[in-house]
C-alpha positions in Angstrom: 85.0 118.4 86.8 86.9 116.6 89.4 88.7 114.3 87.3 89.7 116.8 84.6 91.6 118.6 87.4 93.0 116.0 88.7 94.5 114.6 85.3 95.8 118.4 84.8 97.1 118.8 87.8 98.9 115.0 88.2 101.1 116.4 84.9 101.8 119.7 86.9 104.9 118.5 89.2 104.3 122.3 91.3 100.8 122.7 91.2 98.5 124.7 89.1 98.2 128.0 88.7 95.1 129.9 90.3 94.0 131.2 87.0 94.6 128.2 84.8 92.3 126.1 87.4 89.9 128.7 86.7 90.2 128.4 83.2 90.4 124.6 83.1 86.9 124.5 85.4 85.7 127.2 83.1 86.0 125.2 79.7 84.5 122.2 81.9 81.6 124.4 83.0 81.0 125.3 79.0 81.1 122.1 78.2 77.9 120.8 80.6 76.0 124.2 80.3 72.8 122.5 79.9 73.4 120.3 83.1 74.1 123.1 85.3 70.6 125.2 84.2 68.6 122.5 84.5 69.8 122.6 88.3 67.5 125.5 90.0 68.0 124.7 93.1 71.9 125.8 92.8 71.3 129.7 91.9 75.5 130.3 92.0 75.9 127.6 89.5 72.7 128.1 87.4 72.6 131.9 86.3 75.3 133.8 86.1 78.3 134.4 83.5 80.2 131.4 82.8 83.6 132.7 84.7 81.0 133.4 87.6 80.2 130.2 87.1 83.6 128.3 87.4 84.7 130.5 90.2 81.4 129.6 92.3 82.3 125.8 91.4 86.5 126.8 92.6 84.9 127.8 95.8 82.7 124.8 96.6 85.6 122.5 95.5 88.4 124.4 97.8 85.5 124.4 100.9 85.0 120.6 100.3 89.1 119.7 100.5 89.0 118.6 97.5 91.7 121.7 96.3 94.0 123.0 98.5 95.2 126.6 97.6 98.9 128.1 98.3 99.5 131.7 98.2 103.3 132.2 98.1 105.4 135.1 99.3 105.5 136.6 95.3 101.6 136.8 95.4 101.4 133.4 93.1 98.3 131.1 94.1 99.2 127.3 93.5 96.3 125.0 93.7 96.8 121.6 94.6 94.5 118.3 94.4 93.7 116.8 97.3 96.0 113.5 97.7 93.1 111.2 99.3 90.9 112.8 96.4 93.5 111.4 94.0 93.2 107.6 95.4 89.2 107.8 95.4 89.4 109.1 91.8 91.8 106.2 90.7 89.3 104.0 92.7 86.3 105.3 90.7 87.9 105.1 87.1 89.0 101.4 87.8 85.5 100.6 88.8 84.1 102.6 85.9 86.3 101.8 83.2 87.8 98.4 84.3 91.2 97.4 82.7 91.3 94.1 80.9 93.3 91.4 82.7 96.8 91.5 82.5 99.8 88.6 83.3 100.9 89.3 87.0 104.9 89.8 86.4 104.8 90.7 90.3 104.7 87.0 91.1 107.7 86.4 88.7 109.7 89.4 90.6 109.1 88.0 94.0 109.9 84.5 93.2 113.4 86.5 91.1 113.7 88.0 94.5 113.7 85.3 97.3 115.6 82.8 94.8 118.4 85.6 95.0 120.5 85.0 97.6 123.0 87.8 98.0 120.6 90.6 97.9 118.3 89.2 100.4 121.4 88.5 102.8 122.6 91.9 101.9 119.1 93.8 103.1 116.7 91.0 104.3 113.6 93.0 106.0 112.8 95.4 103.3 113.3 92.7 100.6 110.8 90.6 102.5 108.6 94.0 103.1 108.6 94.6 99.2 107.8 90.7 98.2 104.7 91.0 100.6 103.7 94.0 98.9 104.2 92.5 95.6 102.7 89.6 96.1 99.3 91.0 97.6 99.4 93.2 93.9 100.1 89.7 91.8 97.6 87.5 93.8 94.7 90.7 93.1 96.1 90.5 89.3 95.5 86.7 89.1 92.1 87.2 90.4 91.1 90.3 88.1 92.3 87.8 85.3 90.4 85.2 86.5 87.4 87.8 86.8 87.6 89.0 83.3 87.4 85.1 82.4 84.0 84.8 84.1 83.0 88.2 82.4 83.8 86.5 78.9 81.8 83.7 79.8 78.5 85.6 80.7 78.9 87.5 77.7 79.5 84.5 75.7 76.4 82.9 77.3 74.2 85.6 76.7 75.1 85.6 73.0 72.0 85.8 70.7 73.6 85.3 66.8 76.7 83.6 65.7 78.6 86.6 64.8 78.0 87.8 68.6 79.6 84.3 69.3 82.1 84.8 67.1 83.3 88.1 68.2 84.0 87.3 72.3 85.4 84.5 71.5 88.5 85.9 69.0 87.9 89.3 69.2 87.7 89.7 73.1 88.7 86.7 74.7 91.4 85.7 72.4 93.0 89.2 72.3 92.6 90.6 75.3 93.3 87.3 77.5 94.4 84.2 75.6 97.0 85.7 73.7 98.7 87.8 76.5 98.0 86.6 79.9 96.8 83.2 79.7 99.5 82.5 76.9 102.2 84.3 79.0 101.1 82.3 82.5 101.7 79.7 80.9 104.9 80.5 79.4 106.4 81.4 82.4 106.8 78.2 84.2 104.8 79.4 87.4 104.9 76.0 89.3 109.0 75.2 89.2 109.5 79.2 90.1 107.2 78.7 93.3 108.4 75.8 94.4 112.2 77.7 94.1 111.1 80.2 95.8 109.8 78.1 98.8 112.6 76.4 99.2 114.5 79.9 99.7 111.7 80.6 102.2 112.8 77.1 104.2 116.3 78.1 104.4 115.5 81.7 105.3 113.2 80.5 107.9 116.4 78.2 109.8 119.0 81.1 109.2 119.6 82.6 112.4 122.0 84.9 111.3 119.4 86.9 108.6 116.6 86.7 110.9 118.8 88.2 113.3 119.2 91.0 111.3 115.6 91.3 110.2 114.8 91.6 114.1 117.7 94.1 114.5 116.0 96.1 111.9 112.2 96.1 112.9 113.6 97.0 116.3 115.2 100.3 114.5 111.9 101.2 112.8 109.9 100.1 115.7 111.8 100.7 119.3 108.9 100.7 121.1 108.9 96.6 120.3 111.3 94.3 122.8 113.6 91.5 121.3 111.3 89.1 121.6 108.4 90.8 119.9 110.4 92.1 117.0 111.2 88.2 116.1 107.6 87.8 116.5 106.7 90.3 114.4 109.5 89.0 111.7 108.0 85.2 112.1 104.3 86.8 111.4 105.7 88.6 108.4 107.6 85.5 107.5 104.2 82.9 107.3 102.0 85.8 105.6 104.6 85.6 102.9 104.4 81.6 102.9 100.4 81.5 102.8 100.7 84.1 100.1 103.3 81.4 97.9 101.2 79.1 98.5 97.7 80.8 97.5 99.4 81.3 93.8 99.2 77.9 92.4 95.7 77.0 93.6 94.7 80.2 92.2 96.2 79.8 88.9 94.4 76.3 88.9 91.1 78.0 89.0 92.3 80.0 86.2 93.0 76.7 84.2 89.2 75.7 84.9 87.5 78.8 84.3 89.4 78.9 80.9 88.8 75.6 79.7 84.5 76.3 81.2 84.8 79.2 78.9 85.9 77.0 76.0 83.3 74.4 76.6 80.4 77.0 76.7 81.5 78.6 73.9 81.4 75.9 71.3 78.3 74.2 73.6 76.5 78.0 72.5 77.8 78.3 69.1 76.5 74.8 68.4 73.2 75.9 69.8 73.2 79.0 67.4 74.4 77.1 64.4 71.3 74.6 64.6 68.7 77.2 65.9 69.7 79.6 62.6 69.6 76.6 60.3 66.5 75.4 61.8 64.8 79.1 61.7 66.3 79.5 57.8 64.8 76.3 56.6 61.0 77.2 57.8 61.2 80.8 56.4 62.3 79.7 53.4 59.7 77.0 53.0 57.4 79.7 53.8 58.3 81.7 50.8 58.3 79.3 48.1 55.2 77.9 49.2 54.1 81.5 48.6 56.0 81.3 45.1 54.0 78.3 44.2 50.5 80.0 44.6 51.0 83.4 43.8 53.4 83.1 41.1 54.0 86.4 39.0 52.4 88.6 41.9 54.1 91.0 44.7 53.7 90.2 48.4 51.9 93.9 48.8 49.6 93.0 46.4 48.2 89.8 47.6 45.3 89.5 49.4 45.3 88.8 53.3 41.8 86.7 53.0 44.0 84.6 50.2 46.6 83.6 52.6 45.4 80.7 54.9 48.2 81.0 57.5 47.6 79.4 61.0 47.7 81.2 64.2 51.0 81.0 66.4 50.8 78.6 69.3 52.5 78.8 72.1 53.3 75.8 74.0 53.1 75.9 78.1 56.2 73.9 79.3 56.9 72.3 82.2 59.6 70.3 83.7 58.4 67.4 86.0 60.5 68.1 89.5 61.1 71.7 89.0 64.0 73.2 87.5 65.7 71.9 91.0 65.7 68.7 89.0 68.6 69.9 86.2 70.7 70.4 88.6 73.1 67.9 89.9 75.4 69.2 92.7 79.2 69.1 92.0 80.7 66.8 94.5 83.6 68.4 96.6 87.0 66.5 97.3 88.4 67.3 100.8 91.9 68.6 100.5 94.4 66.4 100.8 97.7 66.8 103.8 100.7 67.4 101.6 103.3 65.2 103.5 106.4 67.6 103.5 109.8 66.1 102.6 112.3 65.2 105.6 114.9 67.3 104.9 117.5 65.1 107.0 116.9 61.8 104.1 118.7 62.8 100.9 117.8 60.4 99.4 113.8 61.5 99.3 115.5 64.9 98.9 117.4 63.5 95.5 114.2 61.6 94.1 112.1 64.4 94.5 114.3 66.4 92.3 114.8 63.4 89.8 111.2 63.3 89.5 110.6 67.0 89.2 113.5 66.9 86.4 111.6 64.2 84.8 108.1 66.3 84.7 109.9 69.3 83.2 112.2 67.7 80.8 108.8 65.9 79.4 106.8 68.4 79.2 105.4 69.2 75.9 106.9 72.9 75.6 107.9 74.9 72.7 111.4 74.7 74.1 111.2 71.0 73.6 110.0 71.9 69.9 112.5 73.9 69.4 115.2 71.9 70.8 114.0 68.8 68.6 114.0 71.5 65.6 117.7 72.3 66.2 119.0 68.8 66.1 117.6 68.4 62.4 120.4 68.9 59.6 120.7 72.2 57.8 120.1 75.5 58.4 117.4 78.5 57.5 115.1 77.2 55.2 115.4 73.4 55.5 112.6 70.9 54.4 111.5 67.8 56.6 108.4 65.8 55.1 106.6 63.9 58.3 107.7 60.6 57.3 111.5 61.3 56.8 111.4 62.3 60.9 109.5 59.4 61.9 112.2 56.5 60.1 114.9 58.9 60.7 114.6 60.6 64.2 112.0 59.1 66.4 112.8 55.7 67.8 110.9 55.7 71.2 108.2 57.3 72.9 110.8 60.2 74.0 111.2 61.1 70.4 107.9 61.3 69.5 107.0 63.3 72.5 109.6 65.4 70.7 107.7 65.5 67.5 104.1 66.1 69.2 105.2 69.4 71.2 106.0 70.5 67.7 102.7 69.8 66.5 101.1 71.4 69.1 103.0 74.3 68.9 103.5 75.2 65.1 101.0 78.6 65.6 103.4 79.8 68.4 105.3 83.4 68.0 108.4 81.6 69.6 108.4 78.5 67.4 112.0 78.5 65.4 109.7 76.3 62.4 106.9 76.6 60.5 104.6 73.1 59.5 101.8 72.8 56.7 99.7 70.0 55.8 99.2 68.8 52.6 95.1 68.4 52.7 95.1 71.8 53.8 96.8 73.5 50.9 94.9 70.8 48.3 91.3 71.1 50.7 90.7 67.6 50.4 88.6 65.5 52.9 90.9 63.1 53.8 94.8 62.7 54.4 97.3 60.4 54.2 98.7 59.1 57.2 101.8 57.1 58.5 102.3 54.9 61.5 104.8 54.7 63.8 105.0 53.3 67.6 101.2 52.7 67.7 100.8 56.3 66.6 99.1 57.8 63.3 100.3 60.8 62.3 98.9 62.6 59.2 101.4 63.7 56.6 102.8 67.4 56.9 106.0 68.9 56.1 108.5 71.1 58.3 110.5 74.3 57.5 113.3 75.8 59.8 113.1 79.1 60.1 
């Protein structure tokens, strides 16, 4: 009842009309007939006609705050749904009907927003206000999607038959999280755009001049608050915002693990299944042609229970010496390490850092990378590379055949500018051919631009 209103009346910008409430509670009320006469204990709700009905349910609804009626000077009555109602509603569906787990682009936003430096110098405090706010939202994102992970791996766990294996793995878990999210986390470079955005948080933290402005400000929205408890109250806000930057990446980390635990389990169960079935298959169908052998030309309904000498089922009593204490071995636990913070007064730690947070990116095995390497090749749309052309022609060091791996690993990708088949795939042969280069094997495929 209460949520059909409140979806009819969230489209309404000025409120419902009395009677089309009435008729909206009305159609709700003919809808659950059978739930409202099987309540005698509510004679205004049980008997009665069904308009009786919806206004009896108007009037509990209107005495409980949960509708708030208008009556305005031209004799219209506008009903209205109770704002605090609204949030509890939202509350319930998400709880009831939980969304699956979606990238946090809030995270991206606020990192956008502190790397920015004229518009946070233009309007510091509420920029600040607005990154807090977002990042609260991304960081309860992160952990829905690292929620929905654990979901899929309970489900996964609990699977009794291949195809139920199967279908969480592609048809859940690779739909609704490893193809959007995860794939998109990834893809967004999280760890250089935090560490951006920290360093803007440094130099925002030594500029006197914006933080005098931030306390100017908080003193405006706040005058009960003296000087020096406005800049305390900007510092506060300040290292909530830090704690929050820094609570992404370890978060995402966990992320990383719980994916990669789901992975595990799921070929660890699929194995089990796969052996279990085949084990189950073979003794059944021993069973039946032993059956064939010495009741040949006869129907199982016709043979003779006396005939068949099956033995009775046993069932074994198992027992594990020590308890099942005694499968478990406790993960051990690293302390934390300090993180040794740079001095920003030596430039040259300053300038190695940087060099060696160049050197990470730059070698990382991205699709940009791919695609990069892809460019460099002769020719245009449509041109053919076999595997051992690049390797005598274009890789000559471990650099170049990083080159050629990230393109390996990233043939399936939407935003790959190539497309690769292998040979033994298209014949289905066992075995390929391979070719060596820098104490590296790599089987025979061949490349196509886009």
């Amino acid at each position: 009842m209460l949520d059909s209103v409140e979806r009819e009346a969230s489209v309404s910008n000025h409120g419902l009309d009395r009677d089309q409430a009435l008729a909206l509670i009305q159609q709700v009320v003919e809808e659950h007939i059978e739930t409202l006469e099987a309540q005698p204990d509510d004679p205004d709700t049980a008997a009665g006609t069904t308009n009786n009905r919806a206004r009896s349910v108007f009037e509990t609804l209107r005495k409980a705050g949960w509708l708030h009626e208008e009556e305005r000077s031209n004799w219209q009555r506008l009903v209205y749904f109770d704002p605090n109602g609204i949030l509890l509603l939202q509350a319930l569906r998400k709880i009831a009907y939980p969304e699956a787990a979606v990238f946090s682009d809030k995270v991206l936003n606020v990192c956008a927003s502190l790397s920015n430096r004229s518009a946070l110098t233009e309007d510091p405090w509420p920029q600040i206000e607005s990154c807090v706010a977002s990042l609260q939202s991304g960081i309860a994102e992160l952990r829905s999607m690292q929620k929905s992970i654990e979901r899929h791996t309970k489900q996964q766990l609990s699977a009794s038959t291949l195809k139920e294996n199967l279908a969480v793995l592609f048809d859940e878990f690779s739909e609704r999280i490893g193809r959007t999210c995860y794939a998109q986390r990834v893809q967004a470079r999280l760890p250089s755009k935090l560490a951006a955005a920290r360093r803007s948080m440094d130099e925002l933290e030594n500029d006197f001049e914006l933080l005098g402005k931030m306390q100017m400000e908080v003193m405006r929205r706040l005058p009960a608050l003296s000087p020096e408890g406005a800049m305390a109250h900007v510092r506060i806000r300040l290292n909530e915002l830090h704690e929050h930057l820094d609570s992404v990446e370890p978060l995402a980390d966990a992320i990383d693990r719980r994916t990669a635990d789901f992975t595990r389990r799921s070929q660890a169960r699929f194995r089990y299944l796969q052996e279990t079935a085949s084990e189950n298959r073979g003794k059944v169908q021993g069973f039946f042609e032993t059956m064939n052998r010495h009741f040949v030309g006869q129907r199982v309904i016709d043979i003779d229970s006396h005939a068949i000498n099956v033995p009775s089922l046993l069932i074994q009593d198992l027992k594990i010496p020590s308890g099942l204490e005694s499968l478990y071995t406790p993960r051990l636990r690293r302390l934390a390490g300090e993180i040794d913070p740079l001095d920003d007064s030596d430039q040259l730690s300053l300038d190695g850092a940087l060099a060696q947070l160049e050197g990470n990116i730059r070698d990382s095995l991205t699709v940009g990378r791919a695609n990069r390497f892809v460019q460099t090749l002769p020719g245009g749309r449509g041109s053919t590379f076999k595997s051992n052309e690049l390797l005598q022609e274009h890789v000559h060091n471990d650099e170049d055949m990083g080159y050629l791996i990230a393109c390996l690993l990233h043939a399936q990708s939407t935003d790959a500018e190539y497309e690769i088949t292998v040979p033994r795939c298209e014949t289905d042969s066992d075995a390929g051919d391979f070719d060596t280069k820098l104490n590296y094997r790599v089987e025979r495929f061949v490349l196509v631009k886009k």
